[in-house]
DSSP file (Angstrom, degrees, kcal/mol; ACC not computed):
  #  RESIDUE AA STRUCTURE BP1 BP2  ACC     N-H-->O    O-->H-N    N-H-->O    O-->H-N    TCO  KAPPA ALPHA  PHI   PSI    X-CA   Y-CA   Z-CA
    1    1 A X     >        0   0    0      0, 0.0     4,-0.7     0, 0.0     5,-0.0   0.000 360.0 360.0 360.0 -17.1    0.0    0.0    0.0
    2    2 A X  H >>  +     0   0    0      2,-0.2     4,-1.9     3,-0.2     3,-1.3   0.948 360.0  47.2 -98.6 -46.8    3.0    2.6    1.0
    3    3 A X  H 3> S+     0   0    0      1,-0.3     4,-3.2     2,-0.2     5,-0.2   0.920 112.3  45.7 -61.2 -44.3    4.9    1.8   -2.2
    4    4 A X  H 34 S+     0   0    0      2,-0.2    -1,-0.3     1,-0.2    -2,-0.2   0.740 109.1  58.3 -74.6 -10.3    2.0    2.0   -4.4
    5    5 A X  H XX S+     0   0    0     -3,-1.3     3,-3.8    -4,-0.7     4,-1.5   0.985 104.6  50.9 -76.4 -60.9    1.0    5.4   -2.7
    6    6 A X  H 3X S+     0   0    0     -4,-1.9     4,-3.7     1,-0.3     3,-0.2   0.778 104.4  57.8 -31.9 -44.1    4.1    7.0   -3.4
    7    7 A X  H 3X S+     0   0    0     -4,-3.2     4,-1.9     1,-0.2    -1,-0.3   0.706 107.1  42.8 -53.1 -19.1    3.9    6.1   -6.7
    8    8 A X  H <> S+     0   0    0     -3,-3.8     4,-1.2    -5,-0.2    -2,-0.2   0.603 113.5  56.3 -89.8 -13.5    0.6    7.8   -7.2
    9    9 A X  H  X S+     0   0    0     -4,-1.5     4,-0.9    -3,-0.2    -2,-0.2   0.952 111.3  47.0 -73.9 -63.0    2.3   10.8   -5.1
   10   10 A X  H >X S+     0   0    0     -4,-3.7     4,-3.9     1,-0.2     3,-1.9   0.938 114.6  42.4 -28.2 -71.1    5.2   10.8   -7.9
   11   11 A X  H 3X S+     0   0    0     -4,-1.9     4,-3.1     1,-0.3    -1,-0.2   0.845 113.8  50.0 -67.6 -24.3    3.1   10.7  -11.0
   12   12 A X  H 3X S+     0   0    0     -4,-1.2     4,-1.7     2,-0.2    -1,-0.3   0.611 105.4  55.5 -64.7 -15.8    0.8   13.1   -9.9
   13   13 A X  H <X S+     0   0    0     -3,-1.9     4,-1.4    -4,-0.9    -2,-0.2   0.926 118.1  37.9 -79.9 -55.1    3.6   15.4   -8.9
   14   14 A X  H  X S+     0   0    0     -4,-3.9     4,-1.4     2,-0.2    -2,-0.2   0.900 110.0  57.0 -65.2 -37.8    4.8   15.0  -12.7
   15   15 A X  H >X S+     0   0    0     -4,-3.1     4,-1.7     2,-0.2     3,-1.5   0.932 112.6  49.5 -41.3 -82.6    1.2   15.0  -14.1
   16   16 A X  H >X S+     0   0    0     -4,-1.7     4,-2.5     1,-0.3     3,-1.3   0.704 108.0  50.5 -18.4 -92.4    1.1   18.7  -12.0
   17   17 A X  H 3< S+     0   0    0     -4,-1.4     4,-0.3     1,-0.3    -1,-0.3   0.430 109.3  46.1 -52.5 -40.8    4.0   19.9  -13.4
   18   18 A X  H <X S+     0   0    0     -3,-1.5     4,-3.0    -4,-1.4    -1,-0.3   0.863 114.2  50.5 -31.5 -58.8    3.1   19.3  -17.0
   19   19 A X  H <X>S+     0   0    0     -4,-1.7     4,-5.3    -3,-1.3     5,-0.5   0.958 109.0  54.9 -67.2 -31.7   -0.7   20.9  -16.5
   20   20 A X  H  X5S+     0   0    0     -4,-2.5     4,-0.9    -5,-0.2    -1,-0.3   0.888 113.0  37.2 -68.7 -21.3    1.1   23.8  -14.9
   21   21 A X  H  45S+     0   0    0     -5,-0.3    -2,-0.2    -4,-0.3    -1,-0.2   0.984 121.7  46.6 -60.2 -52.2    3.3   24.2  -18.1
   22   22 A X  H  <5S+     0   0    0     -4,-3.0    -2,-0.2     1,-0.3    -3,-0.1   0.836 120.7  42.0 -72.3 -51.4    0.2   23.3  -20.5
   23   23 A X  H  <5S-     0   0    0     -4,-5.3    -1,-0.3    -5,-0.3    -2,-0.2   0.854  82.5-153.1 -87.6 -22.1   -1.9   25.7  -18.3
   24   24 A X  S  <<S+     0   0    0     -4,-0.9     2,-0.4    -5,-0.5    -3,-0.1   0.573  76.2  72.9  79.4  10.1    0.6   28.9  -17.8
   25   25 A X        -     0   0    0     -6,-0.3    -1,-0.2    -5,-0.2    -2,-0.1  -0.963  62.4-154.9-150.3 150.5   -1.7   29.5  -14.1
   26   26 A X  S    S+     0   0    0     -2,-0.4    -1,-0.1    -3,-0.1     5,-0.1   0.021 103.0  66.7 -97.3  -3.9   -2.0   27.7  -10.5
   27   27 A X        +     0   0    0     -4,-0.1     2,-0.1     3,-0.0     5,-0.1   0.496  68.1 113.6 -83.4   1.3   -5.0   29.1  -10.6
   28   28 A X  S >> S-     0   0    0      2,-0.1     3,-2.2     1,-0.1     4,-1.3  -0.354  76.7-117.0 -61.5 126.0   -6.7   27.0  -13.7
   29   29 A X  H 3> S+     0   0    0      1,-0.3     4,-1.3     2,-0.2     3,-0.3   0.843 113.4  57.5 -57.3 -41.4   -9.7   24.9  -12.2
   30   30 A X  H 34 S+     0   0    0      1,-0.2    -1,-0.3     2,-0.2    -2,-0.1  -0.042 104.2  51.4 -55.1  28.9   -7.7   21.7  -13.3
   31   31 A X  H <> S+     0   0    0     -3,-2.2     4,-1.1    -2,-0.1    -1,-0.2   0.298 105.4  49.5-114.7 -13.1   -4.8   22.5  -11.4
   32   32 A X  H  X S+     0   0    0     -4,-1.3     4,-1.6    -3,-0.3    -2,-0.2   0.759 110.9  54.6-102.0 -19.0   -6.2   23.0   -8.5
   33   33 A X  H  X S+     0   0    0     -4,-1.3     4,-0.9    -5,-0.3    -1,-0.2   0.772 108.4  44.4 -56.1 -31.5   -7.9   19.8   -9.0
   34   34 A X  H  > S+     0   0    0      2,-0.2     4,-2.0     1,-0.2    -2,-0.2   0.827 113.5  55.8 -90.8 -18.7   -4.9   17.8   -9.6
   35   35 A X  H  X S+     0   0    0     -4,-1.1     4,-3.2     2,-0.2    -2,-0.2   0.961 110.3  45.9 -72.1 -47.5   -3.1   19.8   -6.2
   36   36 A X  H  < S+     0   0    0     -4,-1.6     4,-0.4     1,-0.3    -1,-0.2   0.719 113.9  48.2 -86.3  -8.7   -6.0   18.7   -4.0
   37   37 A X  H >< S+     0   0    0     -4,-0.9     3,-1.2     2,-0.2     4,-0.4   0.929 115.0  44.6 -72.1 -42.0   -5.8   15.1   -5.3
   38   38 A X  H >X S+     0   0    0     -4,-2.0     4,-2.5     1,-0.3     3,-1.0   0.883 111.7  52.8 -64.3 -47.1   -2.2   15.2   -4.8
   39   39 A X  H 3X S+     0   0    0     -4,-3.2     4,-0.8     1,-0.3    -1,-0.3   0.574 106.3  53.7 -64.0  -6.4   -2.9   16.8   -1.3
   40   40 A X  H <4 S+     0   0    0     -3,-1.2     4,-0.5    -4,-0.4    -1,-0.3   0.454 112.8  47.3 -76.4 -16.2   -5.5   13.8   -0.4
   41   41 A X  H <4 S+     0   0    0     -3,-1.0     4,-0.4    -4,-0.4    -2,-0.2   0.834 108.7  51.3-102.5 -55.4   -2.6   11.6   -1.3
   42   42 A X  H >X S+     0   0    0     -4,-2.5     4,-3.5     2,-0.2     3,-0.8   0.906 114.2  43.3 -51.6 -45.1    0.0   13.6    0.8
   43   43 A X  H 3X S+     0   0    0     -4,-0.8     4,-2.0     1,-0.3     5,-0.2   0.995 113.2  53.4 -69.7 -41.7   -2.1   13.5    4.1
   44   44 A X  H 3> S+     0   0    0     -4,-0.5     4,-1.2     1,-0.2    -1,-0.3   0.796 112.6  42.6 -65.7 -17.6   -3.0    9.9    3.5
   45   45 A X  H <> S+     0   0    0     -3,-0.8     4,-1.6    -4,-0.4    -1,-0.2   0.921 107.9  58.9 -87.3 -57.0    0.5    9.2    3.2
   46   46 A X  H  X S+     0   0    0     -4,-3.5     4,-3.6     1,-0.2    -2,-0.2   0.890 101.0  60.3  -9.2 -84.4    1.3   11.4    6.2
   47   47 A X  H  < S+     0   0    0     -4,-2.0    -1,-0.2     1,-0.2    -2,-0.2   0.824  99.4  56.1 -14.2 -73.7   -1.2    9.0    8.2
   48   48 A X  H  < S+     0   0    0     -4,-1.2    -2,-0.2    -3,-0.2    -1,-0.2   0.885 102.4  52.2 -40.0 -66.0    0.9    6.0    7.6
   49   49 A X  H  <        0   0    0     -4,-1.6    -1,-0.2     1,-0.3    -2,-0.2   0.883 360.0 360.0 -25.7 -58.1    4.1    7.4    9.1
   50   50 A X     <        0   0    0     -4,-3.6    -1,-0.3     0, 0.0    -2,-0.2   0.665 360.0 360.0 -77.7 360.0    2.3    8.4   12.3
């Protein structure tokens, strides 16, 4: 489960990084979608640790 969350942590970080080229804004309603998936991802990962 830990490995395969990090991996969804990864691509999603590169997924992000693309839509923010693609999109020119952090404020474009898909980017802020793919941050607050990525941040459901972080906290859940978070969780494990503790």
């Amino acid at each position: 489960m830990k490995k395969e969350l990090i991996r969804r942590i990864e691509k999603m970080r590169g997924y992000m990084h693309d839509l923010i080229s693609r999109k020119g804004s952090l404020t474009d309603p898909e980017v802020i979608l793919a941050s607050q998936m990525l941040d459901n991802d972080l906290n859940e990962y978070n969780r494990l640790l503790n």
